[in-house]
C-alpha positions, -999 to 999 in steps of 0.1 A, spaced: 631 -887 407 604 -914 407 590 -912 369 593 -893 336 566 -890 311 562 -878 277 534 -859 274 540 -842 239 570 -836 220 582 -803 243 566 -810 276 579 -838 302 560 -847 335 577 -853 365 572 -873 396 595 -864 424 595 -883 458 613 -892 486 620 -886 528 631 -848 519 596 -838 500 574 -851 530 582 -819 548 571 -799 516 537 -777 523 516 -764 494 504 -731 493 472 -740 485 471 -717 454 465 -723 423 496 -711 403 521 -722 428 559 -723 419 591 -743 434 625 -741 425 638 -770 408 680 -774 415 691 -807 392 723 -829 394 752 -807 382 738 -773 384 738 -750 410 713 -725 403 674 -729 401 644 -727 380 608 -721 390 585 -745 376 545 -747 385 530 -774 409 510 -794 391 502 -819 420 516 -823 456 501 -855 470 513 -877 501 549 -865 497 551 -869 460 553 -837 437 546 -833 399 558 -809 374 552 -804 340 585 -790 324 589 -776 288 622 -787 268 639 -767 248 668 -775 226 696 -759 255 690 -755 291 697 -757 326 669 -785 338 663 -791 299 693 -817 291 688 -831 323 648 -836 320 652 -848 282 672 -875 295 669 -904 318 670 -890 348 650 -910 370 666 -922 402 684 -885 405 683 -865 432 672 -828 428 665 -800 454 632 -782 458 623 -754 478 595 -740 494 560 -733 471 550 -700 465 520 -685 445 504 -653 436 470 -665 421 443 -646 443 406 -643 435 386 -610 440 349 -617 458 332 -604 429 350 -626 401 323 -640 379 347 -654 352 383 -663 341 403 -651 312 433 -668 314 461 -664 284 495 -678 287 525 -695 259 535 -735 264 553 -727 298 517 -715 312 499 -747 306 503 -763 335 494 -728 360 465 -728 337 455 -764 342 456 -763 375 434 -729 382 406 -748 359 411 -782 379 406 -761 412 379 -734 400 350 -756 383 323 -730 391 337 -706 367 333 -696 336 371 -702 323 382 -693 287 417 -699 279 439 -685 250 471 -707 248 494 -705 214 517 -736 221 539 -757 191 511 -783 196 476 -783 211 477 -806 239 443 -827 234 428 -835 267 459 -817 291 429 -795 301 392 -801 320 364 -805 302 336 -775 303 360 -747 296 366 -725 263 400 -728 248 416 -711 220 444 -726 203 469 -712 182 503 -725 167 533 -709 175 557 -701 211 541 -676 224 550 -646 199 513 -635 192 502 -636 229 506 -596 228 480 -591 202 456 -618 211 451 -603 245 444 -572 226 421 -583 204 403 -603 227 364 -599 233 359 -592 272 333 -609 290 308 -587 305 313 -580 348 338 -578 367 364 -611 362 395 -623 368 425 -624 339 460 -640 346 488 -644 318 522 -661 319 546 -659 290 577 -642 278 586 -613 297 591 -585 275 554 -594 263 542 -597 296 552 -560 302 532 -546 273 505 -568 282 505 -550 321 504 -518 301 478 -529 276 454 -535 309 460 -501 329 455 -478 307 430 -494 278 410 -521 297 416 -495 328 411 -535 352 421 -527 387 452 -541 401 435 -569 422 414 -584 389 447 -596 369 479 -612 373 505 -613 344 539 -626 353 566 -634 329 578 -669 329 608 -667 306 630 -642 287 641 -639 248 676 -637 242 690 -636 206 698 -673 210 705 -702 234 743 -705 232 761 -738 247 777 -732 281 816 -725 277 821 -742 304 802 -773 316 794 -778 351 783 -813 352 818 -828 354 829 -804 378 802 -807 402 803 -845 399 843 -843 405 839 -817 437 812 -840 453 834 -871 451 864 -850 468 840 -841 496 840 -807 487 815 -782 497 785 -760 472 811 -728 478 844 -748 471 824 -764 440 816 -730 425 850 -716 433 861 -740 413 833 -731 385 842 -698 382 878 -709 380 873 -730 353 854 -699 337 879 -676 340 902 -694 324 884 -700 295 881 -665 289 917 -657 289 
């Protein structure tokens, strides 16, 4: 990790480098995704390109109050090492687009940043209810709507929303239960064809974030300094789980 920056109260920026990254390819689309595996953690989470440049990567990441990547990006963690893997994306423009609707929660920001950075010629409205509006985090020349909130009135907003005229483009990121009425909400009462929208769903709702009964910072840490392998470490994860069930 080369540099951490604040860019609002929940979002942090990112600057990865190093020998490992130089192999990294980008996609080339617009809402590309790696997995991001930090210190003491063994399983993923996706987070959006926001720039791949000369072998140095950027990614905007949302905090929240628990979380895998969160108490290690809310922290000084530059100087750590991380593993990446390969970029995917699913962004894909029809010939015949003639605009962009694009609608998406805090967690879609930087996806929707980055298809306005890379499709100028566009007419591009955007619809983004985030805890703060982020002044200037988008280009200049496009329509945005803000609203307050984290993403709970997405649902209605798309439904509510006046469609441009012709045949366009709309992609949505968001919470996934809301991203599955939204999917419905575009067959069968906007009736769009499958190849004019995306809508994926970033994140889940759960009744609450609950601390991790077990933590596997100090166990990973302890099984690296032993020389042990990833499968010895998490045998010795789910150990430790086990036995705090009993």
């Amino acid at each position: 990790m080369l540099h951490r920056e604040q860019l609002s109260e929940h979002l942090v920026r990112l600057r990865l480098g190093g020998e490992g990254l130089r192999t990294l390819t980008s996609t080339g689309i617009a809402d590309e995704w790696v997995g991001l595996i930090v210190p003491g953690q063994f399983q993923s989470r996706y987070y959006t390109v926001r720039r791949l440049d000369h072998g140095e990567l950027t990614l905007d990441v949302v905090v929240h109050d628990v979380g895998l990547v969160t108490e290690w990006a809310g922290g000084d963690c530059v100087g750590d090492e991380v593993t990446i893997t390969d970029a995917k994306g699913s962004f894909l423009l029809p010939a015949d687009v003639e605009w962009l609707l694009l609608v998406g929660d805090l967690t879609a920001m930087p996806a929707m940043a980055r298809i306005c950075e890379e499709h100028p010629g566009l007419p591009i409205t955007v619809v983004a209810e985030t805890p703060e509006p982020l002044a200037g985090y988008l280009p200049d020349g496009v329509t945005v709507h803000w609203s307050a909130g984290h993403g709970e009135g997405l649902a209605a907003a798309v439904e509510a929303l006046d469609w441009p005229e012709g045949p366009g483009y709309f992609w949505m990121a968001g919470e996934s239960a809301q991203m599955r009425a939204i999917r419905k909400h575009l067959m069968r009462e906007r009736k769009l064809p499958s190849t004019h929208y995306d809508v994926m769903g970033y994140w889940r709702a759960t009744a609450g974030r609950q601390p991790r009964a077990v933590d596997p910072g100090p166990i990973y840490r302890a099984g690296k300094a032993a020389g042990k392998t990833d499968q010895e470490i998490w045998a010795d994860y789910d150990a430790a789980r086990e036995k705090s069930d009993d």
